[in-house]
PAZA-152193 format. One record per residue: residue in three letters; x, y, z of N, C-alpha, C in turn. Coordinates in steps of 0.2 Angstrom, whole numbers, padded with zeros to 4 digits, always signed. Atoms other than C-alpha are relative to their C-alpha. Example, Ala and Ser with C-alpha at 12.3 -4.5 7.8 and 13.67 -1.06 7.14 Angstrom:
ALA+0004-0006+0000+0062-0022+0039+0004+0006+0000;SER-0004-0006-0001+0068-0005+0036-0004+0005+0003;
# end
This chain:
UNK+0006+0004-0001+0052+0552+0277+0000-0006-0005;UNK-0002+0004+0007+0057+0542+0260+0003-0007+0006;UNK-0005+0005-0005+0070+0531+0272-0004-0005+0004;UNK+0003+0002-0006+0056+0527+0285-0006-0008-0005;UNK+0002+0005+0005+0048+0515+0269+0003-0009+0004;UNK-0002+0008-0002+0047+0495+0271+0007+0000-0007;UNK-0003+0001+0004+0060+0489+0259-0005-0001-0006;UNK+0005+0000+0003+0045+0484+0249-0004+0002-0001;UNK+0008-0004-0003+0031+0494+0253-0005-0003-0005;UNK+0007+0001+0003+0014+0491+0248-0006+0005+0002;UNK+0005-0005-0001-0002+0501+0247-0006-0007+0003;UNK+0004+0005-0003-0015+0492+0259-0004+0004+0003;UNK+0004+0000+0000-0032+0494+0263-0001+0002+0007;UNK+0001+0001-0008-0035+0500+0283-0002+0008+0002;UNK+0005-0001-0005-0051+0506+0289-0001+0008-0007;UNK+0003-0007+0005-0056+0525+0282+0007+0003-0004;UNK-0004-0001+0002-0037+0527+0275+0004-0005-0005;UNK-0003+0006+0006-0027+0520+0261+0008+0004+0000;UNK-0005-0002+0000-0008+0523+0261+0004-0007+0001;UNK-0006+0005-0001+0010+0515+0263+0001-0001+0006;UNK+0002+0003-0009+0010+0506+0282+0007-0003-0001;UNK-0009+0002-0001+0029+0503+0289-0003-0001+0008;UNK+0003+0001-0006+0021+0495+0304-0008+0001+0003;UNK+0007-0002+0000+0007+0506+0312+0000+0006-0003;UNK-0001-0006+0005+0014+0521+0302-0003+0001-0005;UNK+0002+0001+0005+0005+0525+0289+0001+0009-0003;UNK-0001-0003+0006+0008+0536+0273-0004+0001-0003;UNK+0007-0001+0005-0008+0545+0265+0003+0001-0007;UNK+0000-0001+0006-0009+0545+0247+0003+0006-0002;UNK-0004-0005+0001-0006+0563+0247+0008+0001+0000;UNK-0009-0001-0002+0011+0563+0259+0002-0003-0007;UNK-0004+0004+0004+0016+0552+0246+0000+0005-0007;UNK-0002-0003+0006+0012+0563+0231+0004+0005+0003;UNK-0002-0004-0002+0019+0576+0241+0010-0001+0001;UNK-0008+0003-0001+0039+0564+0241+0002-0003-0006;UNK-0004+0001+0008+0038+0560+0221+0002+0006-0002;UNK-0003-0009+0002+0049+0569+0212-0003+0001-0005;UNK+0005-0004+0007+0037+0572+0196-0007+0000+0003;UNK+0006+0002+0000+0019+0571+0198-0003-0006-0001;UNK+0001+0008+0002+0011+0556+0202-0005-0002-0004;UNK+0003+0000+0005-0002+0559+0189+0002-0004-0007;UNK-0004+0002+0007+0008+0559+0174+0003-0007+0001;UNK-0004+0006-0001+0019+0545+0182-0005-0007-0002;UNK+0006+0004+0001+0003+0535+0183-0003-0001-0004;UNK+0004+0001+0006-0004+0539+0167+0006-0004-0005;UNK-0003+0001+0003+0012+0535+0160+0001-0010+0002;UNK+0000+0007-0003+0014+0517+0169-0005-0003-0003;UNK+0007+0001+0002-0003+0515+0163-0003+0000-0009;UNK+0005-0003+0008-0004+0520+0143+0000-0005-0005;UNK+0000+0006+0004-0003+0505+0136-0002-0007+0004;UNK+0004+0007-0002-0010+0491+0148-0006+0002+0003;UNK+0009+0000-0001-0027+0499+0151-0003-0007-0004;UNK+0005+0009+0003-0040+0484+0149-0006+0003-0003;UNK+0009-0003+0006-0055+0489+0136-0004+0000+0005;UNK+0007+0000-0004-0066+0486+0150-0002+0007+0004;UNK-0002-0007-0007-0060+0502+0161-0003+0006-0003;UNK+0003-0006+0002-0068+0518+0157+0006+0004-0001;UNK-0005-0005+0003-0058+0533+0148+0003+0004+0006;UNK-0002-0005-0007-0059+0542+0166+0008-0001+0003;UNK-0007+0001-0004-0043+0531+0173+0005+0005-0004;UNK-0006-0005+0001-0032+0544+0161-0001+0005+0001;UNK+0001-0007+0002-0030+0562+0162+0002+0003+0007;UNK+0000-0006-0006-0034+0573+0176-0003-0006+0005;UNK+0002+0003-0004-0045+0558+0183+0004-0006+0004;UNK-0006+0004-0004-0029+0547+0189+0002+0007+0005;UNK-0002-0004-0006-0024+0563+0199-0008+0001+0005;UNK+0005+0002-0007-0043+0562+0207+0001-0007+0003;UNK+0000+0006-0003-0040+0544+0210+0006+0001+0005;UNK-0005-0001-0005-0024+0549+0219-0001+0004+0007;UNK+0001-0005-0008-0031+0564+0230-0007-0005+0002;UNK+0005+0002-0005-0046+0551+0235+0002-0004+0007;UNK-0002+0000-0006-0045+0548+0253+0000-0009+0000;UNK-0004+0009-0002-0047+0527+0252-0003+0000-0008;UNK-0001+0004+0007-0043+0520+0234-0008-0003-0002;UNK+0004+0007+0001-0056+0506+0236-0006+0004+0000;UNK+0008-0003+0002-0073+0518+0234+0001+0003-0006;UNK+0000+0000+0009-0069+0523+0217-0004-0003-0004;UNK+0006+0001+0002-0084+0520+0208+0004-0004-0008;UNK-0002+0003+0005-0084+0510+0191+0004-0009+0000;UNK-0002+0009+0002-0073+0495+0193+0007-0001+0006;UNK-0003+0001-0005-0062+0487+0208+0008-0001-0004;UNK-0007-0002+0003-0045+0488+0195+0003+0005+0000;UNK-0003-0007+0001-0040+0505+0192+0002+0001+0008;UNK-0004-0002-0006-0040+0506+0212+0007-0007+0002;UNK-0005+0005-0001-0029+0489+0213+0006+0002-0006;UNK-0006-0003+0004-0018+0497+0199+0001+0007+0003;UNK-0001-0005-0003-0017+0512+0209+0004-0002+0005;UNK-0003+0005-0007-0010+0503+0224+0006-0001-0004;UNK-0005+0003+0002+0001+0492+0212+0006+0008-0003;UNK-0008-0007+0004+0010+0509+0202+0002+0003+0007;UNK-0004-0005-0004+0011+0520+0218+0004-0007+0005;UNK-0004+0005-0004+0020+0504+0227+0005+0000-0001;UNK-0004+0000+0003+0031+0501+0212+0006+0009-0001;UNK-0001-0007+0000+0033+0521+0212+0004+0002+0009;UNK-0002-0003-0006+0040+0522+0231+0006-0006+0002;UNK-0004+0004+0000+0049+0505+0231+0008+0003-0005;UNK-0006-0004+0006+0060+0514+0215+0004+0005+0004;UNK-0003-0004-0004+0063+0528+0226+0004+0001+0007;UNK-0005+0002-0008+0069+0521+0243+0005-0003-0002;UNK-0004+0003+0001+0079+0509+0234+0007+0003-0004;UNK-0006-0002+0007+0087+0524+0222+0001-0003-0008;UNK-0002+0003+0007+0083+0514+0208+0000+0005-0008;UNK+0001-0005+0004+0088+0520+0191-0004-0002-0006;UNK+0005+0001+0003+0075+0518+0178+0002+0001-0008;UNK-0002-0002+0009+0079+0516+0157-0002-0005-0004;UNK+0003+0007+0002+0074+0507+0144+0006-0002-0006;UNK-0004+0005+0006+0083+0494+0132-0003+0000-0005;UNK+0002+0001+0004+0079+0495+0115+0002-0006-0003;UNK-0002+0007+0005+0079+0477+0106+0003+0003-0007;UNK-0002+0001+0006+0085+0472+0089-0007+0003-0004;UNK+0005-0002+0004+0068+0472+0084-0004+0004+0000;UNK+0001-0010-0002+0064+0490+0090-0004+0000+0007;UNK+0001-0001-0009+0057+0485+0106+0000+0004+0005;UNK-0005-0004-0004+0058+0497+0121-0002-0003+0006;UNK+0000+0004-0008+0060+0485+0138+0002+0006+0006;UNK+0000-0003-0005+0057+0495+0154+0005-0004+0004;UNK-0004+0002-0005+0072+0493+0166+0001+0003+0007;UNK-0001-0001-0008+0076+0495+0184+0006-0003+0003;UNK-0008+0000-0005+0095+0496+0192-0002+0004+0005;UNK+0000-0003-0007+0098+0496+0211+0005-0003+0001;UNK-0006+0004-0003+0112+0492+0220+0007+0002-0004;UNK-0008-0001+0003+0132+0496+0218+0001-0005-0004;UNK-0003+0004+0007+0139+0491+0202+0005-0006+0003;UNK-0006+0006-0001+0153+0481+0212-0005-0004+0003;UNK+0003+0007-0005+0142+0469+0221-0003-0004-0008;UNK+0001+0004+0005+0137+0454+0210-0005+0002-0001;UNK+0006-0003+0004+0124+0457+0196-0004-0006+0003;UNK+0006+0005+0001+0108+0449+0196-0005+0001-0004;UNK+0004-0001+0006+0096+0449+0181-0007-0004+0002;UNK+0009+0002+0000+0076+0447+0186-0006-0001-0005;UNK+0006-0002+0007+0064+0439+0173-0006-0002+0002;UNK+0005+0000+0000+0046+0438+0177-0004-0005-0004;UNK+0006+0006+0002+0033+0426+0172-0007+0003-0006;UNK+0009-0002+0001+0016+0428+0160-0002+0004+0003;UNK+0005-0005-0003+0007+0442+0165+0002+0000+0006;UNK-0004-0002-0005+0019+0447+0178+0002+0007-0003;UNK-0005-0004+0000+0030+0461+0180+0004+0002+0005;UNK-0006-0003-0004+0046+0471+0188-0005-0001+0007;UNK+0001+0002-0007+0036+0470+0206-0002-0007+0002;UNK+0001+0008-0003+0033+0453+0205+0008-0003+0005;UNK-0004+0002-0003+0050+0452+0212+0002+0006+0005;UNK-0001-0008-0006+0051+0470+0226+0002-0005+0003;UNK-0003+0002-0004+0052+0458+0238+0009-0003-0001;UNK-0009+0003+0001+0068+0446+0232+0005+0005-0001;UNK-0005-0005+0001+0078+0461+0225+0003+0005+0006;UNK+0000-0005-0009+0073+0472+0243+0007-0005+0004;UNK-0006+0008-0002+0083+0453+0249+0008+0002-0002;UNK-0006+0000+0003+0097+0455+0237+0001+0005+0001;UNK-0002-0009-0002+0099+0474+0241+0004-0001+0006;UNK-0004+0002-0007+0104+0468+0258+0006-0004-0001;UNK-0008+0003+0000+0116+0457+0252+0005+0002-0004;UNK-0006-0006+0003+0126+0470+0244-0002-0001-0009;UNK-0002+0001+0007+0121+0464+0225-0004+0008-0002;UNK+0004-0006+0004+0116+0476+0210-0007-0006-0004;UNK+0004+0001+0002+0098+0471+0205-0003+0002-0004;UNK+0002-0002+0007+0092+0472+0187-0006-0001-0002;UNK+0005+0005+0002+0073+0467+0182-0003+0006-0005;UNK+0003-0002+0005+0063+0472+0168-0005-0001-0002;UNK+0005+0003+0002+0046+0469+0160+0000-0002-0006;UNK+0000+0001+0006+0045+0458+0146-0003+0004-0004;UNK+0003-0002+0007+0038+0463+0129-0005+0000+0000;UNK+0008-0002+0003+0020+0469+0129-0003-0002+0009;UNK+0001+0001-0007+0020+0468+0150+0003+0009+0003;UNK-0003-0008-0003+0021+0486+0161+0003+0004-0003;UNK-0001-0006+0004+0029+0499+0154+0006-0001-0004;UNK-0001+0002+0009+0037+0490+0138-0002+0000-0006;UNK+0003+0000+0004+0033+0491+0123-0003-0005-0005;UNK+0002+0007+0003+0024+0478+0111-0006-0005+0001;UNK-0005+0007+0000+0022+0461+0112+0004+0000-0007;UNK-0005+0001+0007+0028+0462+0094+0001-0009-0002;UNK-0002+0008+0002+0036+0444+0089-0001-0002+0006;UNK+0001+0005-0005+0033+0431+0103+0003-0005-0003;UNK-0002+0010+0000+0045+0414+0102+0002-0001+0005;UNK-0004+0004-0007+0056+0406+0115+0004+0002-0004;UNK-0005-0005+0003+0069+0413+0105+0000+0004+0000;UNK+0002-0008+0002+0064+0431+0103+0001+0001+0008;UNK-0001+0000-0009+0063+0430+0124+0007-0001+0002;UNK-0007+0005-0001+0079+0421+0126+0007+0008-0001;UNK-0006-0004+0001+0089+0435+0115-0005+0007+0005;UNK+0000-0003-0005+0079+0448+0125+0001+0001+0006;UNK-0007-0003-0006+0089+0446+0139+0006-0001-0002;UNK-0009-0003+0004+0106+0444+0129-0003+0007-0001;UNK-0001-0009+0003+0101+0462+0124+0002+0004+0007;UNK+0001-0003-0005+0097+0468+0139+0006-0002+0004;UNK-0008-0001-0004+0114+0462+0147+0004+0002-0003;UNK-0006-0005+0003+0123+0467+0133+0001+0006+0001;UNK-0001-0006+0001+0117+0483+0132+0002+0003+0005;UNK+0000-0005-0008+0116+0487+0151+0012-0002+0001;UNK-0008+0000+0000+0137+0480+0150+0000-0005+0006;UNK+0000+0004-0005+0133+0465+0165+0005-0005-0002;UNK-0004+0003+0004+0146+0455+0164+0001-0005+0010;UNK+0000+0005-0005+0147+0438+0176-0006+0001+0004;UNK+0006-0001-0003+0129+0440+0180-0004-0005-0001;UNK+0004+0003-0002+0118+0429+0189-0008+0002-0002;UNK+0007-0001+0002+0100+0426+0180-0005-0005+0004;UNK+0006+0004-0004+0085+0422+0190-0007+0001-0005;UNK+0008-0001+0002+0067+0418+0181-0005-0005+0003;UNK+0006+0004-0002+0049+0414+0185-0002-0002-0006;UNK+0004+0001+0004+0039+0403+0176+0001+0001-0008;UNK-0002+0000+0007+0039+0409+0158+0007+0004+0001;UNK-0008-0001+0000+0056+0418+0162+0005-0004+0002;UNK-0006+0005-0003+0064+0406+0170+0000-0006-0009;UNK+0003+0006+0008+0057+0394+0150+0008+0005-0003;UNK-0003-0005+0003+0066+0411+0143+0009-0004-0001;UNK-0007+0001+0000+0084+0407+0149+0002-0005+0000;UNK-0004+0009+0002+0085+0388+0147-0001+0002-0008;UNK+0002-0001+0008+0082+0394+0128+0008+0007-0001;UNK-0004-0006+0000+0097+0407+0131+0008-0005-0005;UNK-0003+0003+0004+0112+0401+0119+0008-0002+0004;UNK-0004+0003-0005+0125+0391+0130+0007+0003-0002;UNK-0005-0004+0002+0140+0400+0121+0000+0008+0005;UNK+0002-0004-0003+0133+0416+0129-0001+0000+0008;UNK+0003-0001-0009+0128+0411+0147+0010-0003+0000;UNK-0007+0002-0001+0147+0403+0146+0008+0007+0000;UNK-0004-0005+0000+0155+0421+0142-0003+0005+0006;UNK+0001-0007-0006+0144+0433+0154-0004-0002+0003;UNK+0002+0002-0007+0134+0422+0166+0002-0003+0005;UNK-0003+0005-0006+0139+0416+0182-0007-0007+0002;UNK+0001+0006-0006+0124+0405+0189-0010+0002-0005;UNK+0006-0002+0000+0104+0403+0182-0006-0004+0006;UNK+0004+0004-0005+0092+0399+0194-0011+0003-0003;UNK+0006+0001+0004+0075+0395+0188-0007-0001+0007;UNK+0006+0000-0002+0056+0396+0198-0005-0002-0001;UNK+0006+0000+0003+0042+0388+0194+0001-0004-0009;UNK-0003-0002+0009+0049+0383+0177+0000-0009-0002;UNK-0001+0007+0005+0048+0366+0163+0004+0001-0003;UNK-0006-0001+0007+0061+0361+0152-0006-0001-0005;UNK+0005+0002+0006+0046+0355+0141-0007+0000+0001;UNK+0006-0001-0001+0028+0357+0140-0004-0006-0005;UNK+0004+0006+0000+0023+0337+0139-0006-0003+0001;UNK+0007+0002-0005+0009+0337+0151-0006+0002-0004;UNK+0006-0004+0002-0007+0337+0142-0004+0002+0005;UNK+0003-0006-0002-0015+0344+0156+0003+0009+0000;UNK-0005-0007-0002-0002+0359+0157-0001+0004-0006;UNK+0001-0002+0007-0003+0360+0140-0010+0004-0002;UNK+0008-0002-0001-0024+0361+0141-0002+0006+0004;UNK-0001-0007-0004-0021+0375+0155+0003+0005-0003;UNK-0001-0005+0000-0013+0385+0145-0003+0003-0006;UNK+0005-0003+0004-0024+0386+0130-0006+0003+0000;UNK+0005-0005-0005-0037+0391+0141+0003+0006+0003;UNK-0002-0004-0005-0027+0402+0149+0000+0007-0005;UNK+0000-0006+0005-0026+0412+0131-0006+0000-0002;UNK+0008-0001+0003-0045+0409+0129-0004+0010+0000;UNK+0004-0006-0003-0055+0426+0128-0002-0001+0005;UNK+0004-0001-0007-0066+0421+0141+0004-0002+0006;UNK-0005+0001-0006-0051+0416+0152+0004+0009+0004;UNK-0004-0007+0001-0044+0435+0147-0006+0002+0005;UNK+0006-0005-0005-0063+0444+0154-0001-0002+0006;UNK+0002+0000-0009-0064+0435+0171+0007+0002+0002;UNK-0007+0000-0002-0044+0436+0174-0003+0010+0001;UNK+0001-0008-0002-0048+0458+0172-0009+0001+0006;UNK+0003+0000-0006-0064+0455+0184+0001-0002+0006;UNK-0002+0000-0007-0062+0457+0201-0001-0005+0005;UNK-0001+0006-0005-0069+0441+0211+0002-0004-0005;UNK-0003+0008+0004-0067+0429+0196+0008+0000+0001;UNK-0008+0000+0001-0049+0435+0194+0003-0002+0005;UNK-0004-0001-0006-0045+0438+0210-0001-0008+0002;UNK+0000+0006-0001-0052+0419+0214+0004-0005-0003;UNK-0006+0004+0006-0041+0412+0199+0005+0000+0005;UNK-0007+0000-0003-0027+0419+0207+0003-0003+0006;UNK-0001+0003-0007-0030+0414+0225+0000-0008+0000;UNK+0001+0008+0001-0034+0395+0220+0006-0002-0005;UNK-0003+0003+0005-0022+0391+0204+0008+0003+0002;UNK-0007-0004+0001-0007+0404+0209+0004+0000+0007;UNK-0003-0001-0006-0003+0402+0226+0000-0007+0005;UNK+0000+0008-0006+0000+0389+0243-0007+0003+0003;UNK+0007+0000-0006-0014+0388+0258+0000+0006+0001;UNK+0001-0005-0005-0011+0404+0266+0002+0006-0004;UNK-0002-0008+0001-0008+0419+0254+0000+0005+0004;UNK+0002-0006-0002-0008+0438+0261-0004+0002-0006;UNK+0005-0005+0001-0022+0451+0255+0005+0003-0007;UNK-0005-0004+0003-0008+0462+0247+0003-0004-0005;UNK-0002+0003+0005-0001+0446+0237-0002-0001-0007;UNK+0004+0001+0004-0015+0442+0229-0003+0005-0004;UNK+0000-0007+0003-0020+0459+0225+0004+0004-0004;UNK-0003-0004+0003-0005+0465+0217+0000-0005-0006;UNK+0002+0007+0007-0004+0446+0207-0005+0002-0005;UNK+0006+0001+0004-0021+0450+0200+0001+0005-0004;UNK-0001-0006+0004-0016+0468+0196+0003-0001-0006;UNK-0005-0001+0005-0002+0465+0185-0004-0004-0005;UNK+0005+0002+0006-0013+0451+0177-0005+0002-0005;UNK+0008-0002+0005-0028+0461+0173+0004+0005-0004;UNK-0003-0003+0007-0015+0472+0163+0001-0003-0003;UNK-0001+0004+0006-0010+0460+0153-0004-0001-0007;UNK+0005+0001+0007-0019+0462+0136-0001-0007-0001;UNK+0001+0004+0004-0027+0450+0127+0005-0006-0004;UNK-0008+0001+0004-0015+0449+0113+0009-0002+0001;UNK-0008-0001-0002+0001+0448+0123-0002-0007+0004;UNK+0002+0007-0001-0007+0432+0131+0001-0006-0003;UNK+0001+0002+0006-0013+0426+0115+0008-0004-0003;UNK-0008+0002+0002+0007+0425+0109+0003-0002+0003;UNK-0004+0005-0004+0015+0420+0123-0003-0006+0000;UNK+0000+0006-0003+0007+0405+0126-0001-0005-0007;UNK-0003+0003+0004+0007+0401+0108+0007+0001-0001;UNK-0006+0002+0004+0024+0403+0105+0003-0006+0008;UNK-0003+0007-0004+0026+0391+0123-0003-0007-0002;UNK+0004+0009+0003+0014+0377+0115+0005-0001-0008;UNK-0002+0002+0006+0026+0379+0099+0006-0001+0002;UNK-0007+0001-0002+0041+0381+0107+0004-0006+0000;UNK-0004+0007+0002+0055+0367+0106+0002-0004+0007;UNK-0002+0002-0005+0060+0355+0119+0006+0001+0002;UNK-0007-0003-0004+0075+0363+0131+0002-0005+0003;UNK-0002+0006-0005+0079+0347+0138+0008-0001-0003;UNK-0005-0001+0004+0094+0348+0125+0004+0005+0004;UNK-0004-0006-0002+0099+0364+0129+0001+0001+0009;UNK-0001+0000-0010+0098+0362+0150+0007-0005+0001;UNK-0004+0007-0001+0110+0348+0147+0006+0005-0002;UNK-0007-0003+0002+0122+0360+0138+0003+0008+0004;UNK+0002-0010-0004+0120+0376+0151+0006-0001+0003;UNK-0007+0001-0002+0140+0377+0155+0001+0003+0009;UNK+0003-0003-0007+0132+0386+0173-0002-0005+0005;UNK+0003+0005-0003+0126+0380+0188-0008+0002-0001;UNK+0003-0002+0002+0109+0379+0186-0004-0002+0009;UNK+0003+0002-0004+0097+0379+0202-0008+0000-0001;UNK+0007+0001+0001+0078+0374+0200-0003-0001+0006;UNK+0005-0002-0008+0066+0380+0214-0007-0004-0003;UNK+0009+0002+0001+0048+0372+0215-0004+0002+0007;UNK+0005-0001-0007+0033+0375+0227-0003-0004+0001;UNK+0005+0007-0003+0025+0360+0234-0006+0001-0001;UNK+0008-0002+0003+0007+0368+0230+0001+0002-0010;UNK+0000-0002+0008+0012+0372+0211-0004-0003-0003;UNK+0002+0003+0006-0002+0368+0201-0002+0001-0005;UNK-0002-0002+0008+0004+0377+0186+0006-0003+0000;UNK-0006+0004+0003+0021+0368+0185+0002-0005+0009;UNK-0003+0004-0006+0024+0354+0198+0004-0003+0002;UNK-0009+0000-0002+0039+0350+0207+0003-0005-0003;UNK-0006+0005+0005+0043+0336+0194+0001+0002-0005;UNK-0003-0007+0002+0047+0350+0183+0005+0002+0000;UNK-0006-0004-0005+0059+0359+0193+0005-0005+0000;UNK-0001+0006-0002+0065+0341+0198+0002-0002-0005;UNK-0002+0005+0007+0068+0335+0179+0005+0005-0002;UNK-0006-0008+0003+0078+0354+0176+0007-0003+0004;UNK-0003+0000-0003+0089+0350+0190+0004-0007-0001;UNK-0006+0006+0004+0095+0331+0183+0002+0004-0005;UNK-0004+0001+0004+0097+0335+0168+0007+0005-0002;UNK-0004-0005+0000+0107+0350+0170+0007-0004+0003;UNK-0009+0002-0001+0127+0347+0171+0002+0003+0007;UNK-0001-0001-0007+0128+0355+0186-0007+0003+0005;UNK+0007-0003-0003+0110+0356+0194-0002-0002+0007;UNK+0004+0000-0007+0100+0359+0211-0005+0000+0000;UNK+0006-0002-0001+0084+0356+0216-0001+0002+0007;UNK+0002-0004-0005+0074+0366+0228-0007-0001+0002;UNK+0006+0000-0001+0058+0364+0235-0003+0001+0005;UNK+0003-0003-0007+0047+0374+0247-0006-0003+0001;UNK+0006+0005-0002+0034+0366+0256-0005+0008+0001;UNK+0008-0006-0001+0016+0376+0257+0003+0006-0007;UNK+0001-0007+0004+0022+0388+0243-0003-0004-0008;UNK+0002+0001+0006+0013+0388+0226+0003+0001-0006;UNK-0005-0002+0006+0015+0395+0208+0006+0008+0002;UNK-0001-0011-0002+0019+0415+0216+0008-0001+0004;UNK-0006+0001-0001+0037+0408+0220+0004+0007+0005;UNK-0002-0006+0000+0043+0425+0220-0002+0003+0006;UNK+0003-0005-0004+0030+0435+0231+0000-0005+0006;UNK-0002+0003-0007+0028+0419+0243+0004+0000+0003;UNK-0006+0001-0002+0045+0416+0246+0006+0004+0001;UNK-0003-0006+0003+0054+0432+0243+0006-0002+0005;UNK-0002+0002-0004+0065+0426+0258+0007-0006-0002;UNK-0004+0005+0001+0070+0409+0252+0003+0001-0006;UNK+0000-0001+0006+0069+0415+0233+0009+0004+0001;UNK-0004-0003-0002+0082+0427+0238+0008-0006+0004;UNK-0005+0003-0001+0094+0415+0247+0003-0006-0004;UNK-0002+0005+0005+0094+0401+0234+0003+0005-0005;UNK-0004-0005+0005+0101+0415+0221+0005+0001+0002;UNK-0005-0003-0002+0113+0420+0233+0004-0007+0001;UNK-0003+0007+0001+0119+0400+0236+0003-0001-0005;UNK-0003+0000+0005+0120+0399+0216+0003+0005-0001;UNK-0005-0006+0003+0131+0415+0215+0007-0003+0003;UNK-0005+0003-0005+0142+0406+0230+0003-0005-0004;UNK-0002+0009+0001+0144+0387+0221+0007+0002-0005;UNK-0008+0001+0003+0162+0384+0213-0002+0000-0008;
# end
């Protein structure tokens, strides 16, 4: 039954039932706990012990995540429309893991860190290292990996520091990011491995130390991403972005979910896009906001370091971006020694989720180039 999964599956909303849909198939919540290999309780609570939002009542842990699980549709769960849209997002991540075989461990940093990791795919196929954006995580990218699954590679992704089930934030700089993916390729032992990030991951790896990407990476391809944060509007969006009052709407349900559908995406998102975008954001604490976005308003200008990246480097943009827009992307790929630009028309900032498609083929072009 496992097998009969989309590559990606999603949990989706349809009529008196809520499960994983592979067409008109559908998958009840139960079947499903009935094809995890531990209990999807604990799995849940554990996915969950550390990005509850202060707003959420104490119920979402214990035994009442396994009533949330045996409820017949998600979305009548009383109390708050989060816990069901993080319900959806874990048991999604929870079935994608499992179709795909993925093996699950964490990477301990230097500075005692524990980064949640995710390996799929035969070690002989080209690596590929997945980083994640702000108040993102590991399924911001199911789709692209489910892509590169197909094309024989092994796919790597992980959640930053003080995002899903890592530990922290701890220190936040552009440098303390940068070496948390040197760790993480060190440790995992990736060698000639193509780095793909979104947005603040893609910032990460132009910050990555050009002696290093010249010994074990083959190719970075960037999403969403600035060498420098010039722009005093961008700059202005992002000090609001770490505002408290930006933090309280971003975990309620219409404001949030409106943010995300106006600021984060092109004309036409899907229901499922939006809804999982918001999920991973309304986990995002406060605190882990707070520091990201100050250590990107402190951080240095990479325009230096793009020039010195010995890789090819590929810079994606969405033609609706109006968190980073495609002259962004467009100034990475001059100054870079050997750079590309990209630009998808109707897509926005959610690179990833919209384009999982193109995302996936532009990666695989920079693994291809000489």
């Amino acid at each position: 039954m496992a097998g009969e999964f989309l590559s990606a599956p999603v949990i989706h909303r349809g009529g008196a039932r809520t499960g994983v849909t592979r067409g008109t198939r559908w998958l009840t919540v139960d079947d499903y706990a009935a094809l995890c290999s531990e209990e999807p309780a604990s799995a849940l609570a554990r996915h969950h012990r550390c990005r509850r939002h202060p707003r959420v009542a104490d119920w979402w842990l214990g035994a009442s995540v396994e009533q949330t699980l045996r409820s017949p549709d998600l979305d009548r769960i009383p109390q708050s429309d989060y816990p069901s849209s993080a319900a959806r997002l874990a048991l999604s991540s929870l079935a994608w893991r499992r179709h795909h075989e993925a093996v699950a461990e964490f990477v301990v940093t230097s500075d005692g860190e524990r980064l949640a990791v995710d390996m799929a795919g035969e070690a002989a196929g080209a690596s590929v290292l997945l980083c994640h954006a702000l108040a993102g995580g590991r399924e911001t990218w199911n789709g692209v990996s489910a892509e590169l699954l197909a094309f024989g590679c092994q796919v790597v992704t992980f959640d930053q520091r003080g995002h899903g089930e890592s530990s922290g934030p701890g220190t936040v700089t552009v440098e303390r990011l940068a070496n948390d993916v040197v760790e993480v390729v060190t440790q995992l032992g990736l060698e000639e491995v193509s780095l793909a990030g979104h947005s603040t991951g893609g910032y990460a790896l132009l910050a990555i130390d050009p002696e290093f990407l010249d010994e074990r990476a083959r190719s970075i391809t960037t999403l969403g991403t600035t060498a420098r944060l010039e722009s005093a509007r961008t700059r202005a969006m992002l000090r609001w972005a770490g505002s408290p009052t930006a933090a309280r709407l971003q975990a309620t349900r219409w404001p949030g979910k409106m943010l995300v559908r106006r600021g984060a995406f092109g004309p036409d998102p899907t229901d499922e896009a939006i809804d999982m975008t918001w999920a991973t954001a309304a986990q995002c604490l406060p605190e882990t906001r707070r520091r990201y976005i100050t250590a990107l308003l402190e951080g240095s200008d990479l325009t230096n370091r793009v020039g010195a990246i010995p890789v090819p480097v590929t810079s994606i943009a969405g033609s609706r971006d109006r968190v980073t827009p495609p002259e962004h992307a467009r100034m990475i790929a001059e100054i870079a020694a050997d750079g590309r630009f990209v630009e998808l028309t109707h897509v926005g900032h959610m690179i990833p989720v919209e384009a999982p498609t193109e995302t996936a083929t532009a990666i695989m072009a920079s693994i291809e180039r000489p």
